[in-house]
PASEBA-1860 file (N, C-alpha, C; in nm, 3 decimals):
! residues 176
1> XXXXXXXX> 0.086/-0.117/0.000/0.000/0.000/0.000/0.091/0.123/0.000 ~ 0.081/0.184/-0.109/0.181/0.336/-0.084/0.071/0.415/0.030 ~ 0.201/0.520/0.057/0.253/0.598/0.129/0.210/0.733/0.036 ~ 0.108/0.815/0.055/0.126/0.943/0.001/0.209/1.030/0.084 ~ 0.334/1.128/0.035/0.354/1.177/0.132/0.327/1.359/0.076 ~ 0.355/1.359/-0.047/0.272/1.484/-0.172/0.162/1.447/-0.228 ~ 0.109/1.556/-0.295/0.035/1.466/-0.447/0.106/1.408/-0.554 ~ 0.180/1.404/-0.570/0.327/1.387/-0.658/0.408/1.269/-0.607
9> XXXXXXXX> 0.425/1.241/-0.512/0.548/1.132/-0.466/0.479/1.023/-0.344 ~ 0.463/0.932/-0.431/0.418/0.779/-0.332/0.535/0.735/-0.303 ~ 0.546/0.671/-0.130/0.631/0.603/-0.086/0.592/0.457/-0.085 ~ 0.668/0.335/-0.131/0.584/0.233/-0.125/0.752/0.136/-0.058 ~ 0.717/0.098/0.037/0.825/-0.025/0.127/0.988/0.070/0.100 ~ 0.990/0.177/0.125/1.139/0.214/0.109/1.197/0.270/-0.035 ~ 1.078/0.264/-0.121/1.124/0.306/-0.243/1.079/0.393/-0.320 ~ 1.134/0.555/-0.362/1.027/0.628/-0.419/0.990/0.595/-0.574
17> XXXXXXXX> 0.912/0.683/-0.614/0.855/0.664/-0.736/0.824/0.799/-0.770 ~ 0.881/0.820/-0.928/0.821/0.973/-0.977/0.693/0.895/-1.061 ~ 0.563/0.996/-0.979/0.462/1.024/-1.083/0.483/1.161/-1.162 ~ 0.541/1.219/-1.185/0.557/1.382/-1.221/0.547/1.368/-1.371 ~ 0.659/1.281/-1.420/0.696/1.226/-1.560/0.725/1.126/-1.587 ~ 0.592/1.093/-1.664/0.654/0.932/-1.735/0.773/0.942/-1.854 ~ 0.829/0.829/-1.828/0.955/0.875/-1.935/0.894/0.778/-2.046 ~ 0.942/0.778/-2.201/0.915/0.734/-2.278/1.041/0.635/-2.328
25> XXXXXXXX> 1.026/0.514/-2.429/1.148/0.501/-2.442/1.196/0.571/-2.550 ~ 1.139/0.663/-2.629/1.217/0.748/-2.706/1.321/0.855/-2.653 ~ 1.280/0.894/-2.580/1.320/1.008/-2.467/1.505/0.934/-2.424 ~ 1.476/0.824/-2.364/1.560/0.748/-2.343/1.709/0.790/-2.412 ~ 1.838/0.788/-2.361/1.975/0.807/-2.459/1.963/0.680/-2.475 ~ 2.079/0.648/-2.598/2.121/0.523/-2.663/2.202/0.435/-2.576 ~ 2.153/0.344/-2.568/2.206/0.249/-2.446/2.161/0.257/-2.312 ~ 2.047/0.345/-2.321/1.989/0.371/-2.165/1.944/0.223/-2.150
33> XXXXXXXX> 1.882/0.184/-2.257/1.731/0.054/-2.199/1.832/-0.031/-2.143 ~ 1.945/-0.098/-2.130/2.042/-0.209/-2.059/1.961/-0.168/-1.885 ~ 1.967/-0.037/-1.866/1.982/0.022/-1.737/1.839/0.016/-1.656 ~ 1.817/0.002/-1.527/1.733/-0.011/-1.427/1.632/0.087/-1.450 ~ 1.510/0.034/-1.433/1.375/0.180/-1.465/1.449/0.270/-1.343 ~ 1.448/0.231/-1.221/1.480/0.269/-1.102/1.617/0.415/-1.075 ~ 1.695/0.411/-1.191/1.785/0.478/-1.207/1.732/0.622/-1.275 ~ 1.845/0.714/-1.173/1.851/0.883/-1.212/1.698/0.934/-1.137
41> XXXXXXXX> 1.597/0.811/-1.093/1.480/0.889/-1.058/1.462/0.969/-0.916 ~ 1.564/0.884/-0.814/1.596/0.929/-0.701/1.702/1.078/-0.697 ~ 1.721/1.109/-0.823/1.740/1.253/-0.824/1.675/1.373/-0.888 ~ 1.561/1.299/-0.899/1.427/1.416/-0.952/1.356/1.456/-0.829 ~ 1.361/1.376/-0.761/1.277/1.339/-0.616/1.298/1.431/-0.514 ~ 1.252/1.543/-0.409/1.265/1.610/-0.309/1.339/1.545/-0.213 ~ 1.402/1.572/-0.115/1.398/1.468/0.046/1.277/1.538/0.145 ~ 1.270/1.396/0.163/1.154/1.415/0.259/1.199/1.393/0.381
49> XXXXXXXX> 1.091/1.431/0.466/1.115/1.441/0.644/1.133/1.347/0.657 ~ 1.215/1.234/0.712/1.129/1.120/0.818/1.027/1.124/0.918 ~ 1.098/1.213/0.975/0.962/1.280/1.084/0.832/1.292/1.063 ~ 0.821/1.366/0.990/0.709/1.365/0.877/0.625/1.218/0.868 ~ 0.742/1.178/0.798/0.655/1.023/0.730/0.585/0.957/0.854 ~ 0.660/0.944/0.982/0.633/0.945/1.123/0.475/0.941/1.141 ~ 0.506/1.057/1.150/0.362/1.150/1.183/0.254/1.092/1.093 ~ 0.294/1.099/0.961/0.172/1.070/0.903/0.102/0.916/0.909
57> XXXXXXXX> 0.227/0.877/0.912/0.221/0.703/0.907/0.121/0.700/1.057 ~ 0.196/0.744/1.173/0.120/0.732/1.338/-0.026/0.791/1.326 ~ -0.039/0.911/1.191/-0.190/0.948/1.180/-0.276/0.838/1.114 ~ -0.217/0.783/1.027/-0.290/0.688/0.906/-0.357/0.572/1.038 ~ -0.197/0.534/1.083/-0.293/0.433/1.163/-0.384/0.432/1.279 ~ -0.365/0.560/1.339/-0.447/0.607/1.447/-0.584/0.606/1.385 ~ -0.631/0.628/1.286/-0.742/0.678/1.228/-0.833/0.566/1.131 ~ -0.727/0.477/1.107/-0.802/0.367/1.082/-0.747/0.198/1.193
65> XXXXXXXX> -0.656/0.203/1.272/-0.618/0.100/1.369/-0.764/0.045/1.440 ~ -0.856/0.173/1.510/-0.970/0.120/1.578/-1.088/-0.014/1.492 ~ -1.062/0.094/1.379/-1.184/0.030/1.279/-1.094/-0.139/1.215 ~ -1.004/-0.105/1.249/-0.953/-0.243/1.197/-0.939/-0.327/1.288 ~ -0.906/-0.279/1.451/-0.924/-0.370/1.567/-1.063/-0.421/1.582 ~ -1.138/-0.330/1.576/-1.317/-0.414/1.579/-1.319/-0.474/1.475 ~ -1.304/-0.492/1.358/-1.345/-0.561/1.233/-1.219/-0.670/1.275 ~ -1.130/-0.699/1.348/-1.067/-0.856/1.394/-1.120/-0.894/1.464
73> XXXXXXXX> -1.192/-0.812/1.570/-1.275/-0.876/1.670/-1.392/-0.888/1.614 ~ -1.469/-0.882/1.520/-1.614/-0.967/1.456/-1.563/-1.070/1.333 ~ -1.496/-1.054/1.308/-1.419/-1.196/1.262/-1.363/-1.305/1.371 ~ -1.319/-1.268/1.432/-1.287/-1.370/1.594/-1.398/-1.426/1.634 ~ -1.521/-1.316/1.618/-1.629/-1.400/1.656/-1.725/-1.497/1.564 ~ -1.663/-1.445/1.423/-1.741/-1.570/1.312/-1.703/-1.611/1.319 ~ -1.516/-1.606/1.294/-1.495/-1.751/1.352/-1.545/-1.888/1.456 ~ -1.533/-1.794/1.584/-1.610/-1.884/1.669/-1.712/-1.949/1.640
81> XXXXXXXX> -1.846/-1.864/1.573/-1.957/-1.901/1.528/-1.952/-2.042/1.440 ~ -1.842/-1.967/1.336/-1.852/-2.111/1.238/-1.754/-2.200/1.270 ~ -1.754/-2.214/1.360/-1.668/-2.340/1.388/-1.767/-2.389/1.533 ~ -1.837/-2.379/1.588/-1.982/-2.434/1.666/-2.089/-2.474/1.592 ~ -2.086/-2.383/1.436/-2.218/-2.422/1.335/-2.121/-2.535/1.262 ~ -2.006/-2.571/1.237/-1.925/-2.651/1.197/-1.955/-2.818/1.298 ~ -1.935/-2.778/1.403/-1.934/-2.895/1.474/-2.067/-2.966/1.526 ~ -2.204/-2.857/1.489/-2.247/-2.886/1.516/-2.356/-2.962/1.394
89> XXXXXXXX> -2.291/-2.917/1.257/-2.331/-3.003/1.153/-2.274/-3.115/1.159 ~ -2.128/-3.146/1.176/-2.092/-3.251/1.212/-2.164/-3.405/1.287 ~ -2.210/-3.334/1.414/-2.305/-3.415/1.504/-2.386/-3.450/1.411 ~ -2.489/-3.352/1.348/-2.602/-3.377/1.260/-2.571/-3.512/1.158 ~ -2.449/-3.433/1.107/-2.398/-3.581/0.981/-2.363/-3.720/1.032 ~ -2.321/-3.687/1.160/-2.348/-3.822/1.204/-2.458/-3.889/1.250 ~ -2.534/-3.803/1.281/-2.677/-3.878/1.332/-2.726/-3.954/1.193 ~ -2.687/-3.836/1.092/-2.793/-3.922/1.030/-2.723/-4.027/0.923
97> XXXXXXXX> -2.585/-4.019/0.918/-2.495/-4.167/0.907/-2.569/-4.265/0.996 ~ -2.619/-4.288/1.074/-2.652/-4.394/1.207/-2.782/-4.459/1.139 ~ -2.821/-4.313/1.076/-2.980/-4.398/1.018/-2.908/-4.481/0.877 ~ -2.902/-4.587/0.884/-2.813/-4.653/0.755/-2.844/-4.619/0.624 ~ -2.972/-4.610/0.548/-3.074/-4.595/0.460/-3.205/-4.522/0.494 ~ -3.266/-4.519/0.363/-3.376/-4.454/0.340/-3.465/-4.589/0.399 ~ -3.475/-4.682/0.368/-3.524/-4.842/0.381/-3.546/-4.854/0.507 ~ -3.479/-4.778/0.587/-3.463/-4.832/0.752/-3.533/-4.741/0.820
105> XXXXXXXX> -3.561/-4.630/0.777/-3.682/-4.531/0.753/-3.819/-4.563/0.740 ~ -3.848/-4.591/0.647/-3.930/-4.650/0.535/-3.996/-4.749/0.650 ~ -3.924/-4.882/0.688/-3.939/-4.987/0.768/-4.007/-4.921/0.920 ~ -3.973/-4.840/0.975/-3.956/-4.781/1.092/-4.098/-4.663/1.091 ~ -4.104/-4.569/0.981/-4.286/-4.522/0.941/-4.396/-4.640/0.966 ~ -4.344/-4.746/0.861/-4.447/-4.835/0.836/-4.469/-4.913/0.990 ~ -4.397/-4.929/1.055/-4.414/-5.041/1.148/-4.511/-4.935/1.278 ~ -4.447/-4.773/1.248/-4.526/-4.691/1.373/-4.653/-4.699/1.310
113> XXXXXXXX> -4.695/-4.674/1.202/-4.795/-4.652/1.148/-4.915/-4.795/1.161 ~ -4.848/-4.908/1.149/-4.885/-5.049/1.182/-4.965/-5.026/1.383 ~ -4.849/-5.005/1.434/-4.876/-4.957/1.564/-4.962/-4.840/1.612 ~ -4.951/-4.754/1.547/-5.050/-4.637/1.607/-5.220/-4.701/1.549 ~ -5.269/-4.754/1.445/-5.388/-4.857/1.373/-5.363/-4.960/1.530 ~ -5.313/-5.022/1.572/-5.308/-5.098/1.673/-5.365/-4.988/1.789 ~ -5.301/-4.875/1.851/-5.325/-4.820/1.936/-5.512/-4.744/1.925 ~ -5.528/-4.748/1.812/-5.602/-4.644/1.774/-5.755/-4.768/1.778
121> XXXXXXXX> -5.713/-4.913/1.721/-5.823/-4.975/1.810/-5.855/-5.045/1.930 ~ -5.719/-5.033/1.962/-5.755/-5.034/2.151/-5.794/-4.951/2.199 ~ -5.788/-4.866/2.180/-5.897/-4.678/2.224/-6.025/-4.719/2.206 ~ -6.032/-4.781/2.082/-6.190/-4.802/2.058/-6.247/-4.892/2.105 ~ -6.183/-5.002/2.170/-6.236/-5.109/2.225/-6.215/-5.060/2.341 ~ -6.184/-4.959/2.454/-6.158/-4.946/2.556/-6.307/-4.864/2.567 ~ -6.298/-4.805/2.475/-6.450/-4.644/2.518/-6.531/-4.745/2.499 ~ -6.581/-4.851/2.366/-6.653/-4.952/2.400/-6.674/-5.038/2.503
129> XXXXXXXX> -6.558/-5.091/2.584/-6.561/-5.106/2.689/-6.673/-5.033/2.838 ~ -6.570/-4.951/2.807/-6.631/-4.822/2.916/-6.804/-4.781/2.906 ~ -6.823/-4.805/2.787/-6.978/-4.733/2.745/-7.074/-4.851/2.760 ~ -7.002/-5.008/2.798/-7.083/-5.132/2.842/-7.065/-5.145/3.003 ~ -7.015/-5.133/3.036/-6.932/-5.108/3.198/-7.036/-5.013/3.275 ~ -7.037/-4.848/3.185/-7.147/-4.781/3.225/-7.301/-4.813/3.245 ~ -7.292/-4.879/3.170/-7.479/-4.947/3.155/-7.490/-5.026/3.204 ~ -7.367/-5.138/3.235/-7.425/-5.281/3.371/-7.413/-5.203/3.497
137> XXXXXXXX> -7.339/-5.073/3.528/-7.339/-5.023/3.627/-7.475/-4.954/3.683 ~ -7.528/-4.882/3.526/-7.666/-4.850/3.567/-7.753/-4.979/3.602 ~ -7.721/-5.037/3.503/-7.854/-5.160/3.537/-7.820/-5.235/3.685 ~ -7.689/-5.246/3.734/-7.687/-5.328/3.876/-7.754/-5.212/3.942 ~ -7.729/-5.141/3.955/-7.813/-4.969/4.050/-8.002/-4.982/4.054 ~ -8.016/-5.031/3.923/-8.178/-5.009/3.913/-8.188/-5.171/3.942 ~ -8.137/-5.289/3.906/-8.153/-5.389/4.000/-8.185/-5.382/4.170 ~ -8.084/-5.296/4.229/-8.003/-5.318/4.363/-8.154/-5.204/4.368
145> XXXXXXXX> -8.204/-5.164/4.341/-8.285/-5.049/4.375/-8.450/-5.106/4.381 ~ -8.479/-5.203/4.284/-8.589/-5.265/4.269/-8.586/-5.351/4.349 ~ -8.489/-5.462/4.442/-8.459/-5.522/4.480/-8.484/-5.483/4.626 ~ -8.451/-5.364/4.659/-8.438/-5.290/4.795/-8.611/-5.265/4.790 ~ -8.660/-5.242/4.671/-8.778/-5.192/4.686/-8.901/-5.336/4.706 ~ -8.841/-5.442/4.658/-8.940/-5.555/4.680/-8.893/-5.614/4.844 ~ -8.779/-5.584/4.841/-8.746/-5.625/5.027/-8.865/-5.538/5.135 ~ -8.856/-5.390/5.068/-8.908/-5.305/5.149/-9.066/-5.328/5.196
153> XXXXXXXX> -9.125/-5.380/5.046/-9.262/-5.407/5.013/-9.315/-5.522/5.059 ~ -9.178/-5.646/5.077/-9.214/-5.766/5.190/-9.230/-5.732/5.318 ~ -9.157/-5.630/5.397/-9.154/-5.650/5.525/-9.268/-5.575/5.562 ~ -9.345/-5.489/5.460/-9.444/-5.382/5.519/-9.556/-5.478/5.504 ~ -9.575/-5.642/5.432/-9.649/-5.723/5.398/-9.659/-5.822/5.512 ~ -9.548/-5.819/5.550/-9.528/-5.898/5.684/-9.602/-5.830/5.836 ~ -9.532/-5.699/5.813/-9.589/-5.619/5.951/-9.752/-5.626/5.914 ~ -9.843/-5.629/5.800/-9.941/-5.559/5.783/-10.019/-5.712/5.843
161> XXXXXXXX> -9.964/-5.802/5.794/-10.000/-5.961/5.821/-10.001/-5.983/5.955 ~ -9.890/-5.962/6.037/-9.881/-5.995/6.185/-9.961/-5.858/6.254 ~ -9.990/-5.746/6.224/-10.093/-5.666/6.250/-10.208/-5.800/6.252 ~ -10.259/-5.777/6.124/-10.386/-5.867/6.136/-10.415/-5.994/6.176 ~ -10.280/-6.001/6.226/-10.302/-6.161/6.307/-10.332/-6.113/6.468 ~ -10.258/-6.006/6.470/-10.316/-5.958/6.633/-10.421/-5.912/6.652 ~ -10.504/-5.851/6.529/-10.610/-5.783/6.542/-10.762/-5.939/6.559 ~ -10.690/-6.050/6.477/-10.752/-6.177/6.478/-10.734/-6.235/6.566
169> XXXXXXXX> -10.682/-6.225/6.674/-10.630/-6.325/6.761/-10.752/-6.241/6.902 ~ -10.776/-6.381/6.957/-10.872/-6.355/7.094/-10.833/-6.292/7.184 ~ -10.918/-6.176/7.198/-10.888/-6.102/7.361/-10.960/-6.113/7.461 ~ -10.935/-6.143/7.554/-11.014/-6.185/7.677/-11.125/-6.068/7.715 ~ -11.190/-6.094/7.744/-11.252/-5.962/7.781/-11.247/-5.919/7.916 ~ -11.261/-5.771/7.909/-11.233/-5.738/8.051/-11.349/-5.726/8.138 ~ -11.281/-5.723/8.287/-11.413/-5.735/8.398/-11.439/-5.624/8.430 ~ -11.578/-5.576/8.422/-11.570/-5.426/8.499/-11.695/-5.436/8.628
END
């Protein structure tokens, strides 16, 4: 990355460069082209401060260092990210390595599906159950109830009987 240190003169790793004038190779003396682009240009060139370069260099990075420290630290953290979403596809790919085939699938629908038709008429034979269960329950109740009621209807047949056996039976008469 150059180094502006004019509008005119980029510094790039220790080495200047004239933008001022491009040279041509016509321009060139006879026997120049053997010779280094690099040559005679470092005496077109100003000297510059170091100090300077200092400064500007300690400004450049002051001014963009922050923005480049947070932008390592949200990469530190995708990283992290994708390497937990990494491991945790991993797990996934193995789970479903474990399921061997589609077939073993397939086998495993059909057999719940076999089973839940199983579950689904034992429900129905259970409420059937339940809805015959309910009605001998009523009917023992209205048994146990008619039952209580012909007991009740004997003994008031009995008392009404031994009434009229006392009312039939001889009383002495009294002396007055």
């Amino acid at each position: 990355m150059p180094l502006f240190v004019s509008g005119k003169v980029p510094l790039l790793s220790g080495r200047r460069w004239s933008a001022a004038r491009p040279r041509s190779p016509c321009s060139c003396p006879a026997g120049a082209g053997d010779a280094s682009p690099d040559e005679g240009v470092e005496a077109d060139l100003p000297v510059i401060d170091e100090r300077a370069v200092e400064q500007l260099a300690e400004g450049l990075l002051s001014h963009y260092l922050p923005d480049l420290q947070r932008s390592k630290s949200a990469l530190q953290e995708l990283t992290q990210n994708q390497v937990v979403l990494l491991e945790t596809l991993e797990q996934e790919i193995t789970k479903f390595k474990e399921c061997n085939s589609i077939l073993d699938i397939n086998a495993l629908f059909s057999e719940a599906k076999h089973y839940h038709s199983k579950l689904v008429n034992i429900r129905n034979d259970m409420m059937m159950l339940h809805e015959k269960t309910s009605k001998l329950k009523k009917r023992a109740l209205k048994l146990q109830q008619k039952r209580q009621k012909e007991e009740l209807e004997r003994e008031q047949q009995r008392e009404k009987e031994l009434e009229r056996e006392k009312q039939l039976t001889a009383k002495p008469a009294r002396r007055t």
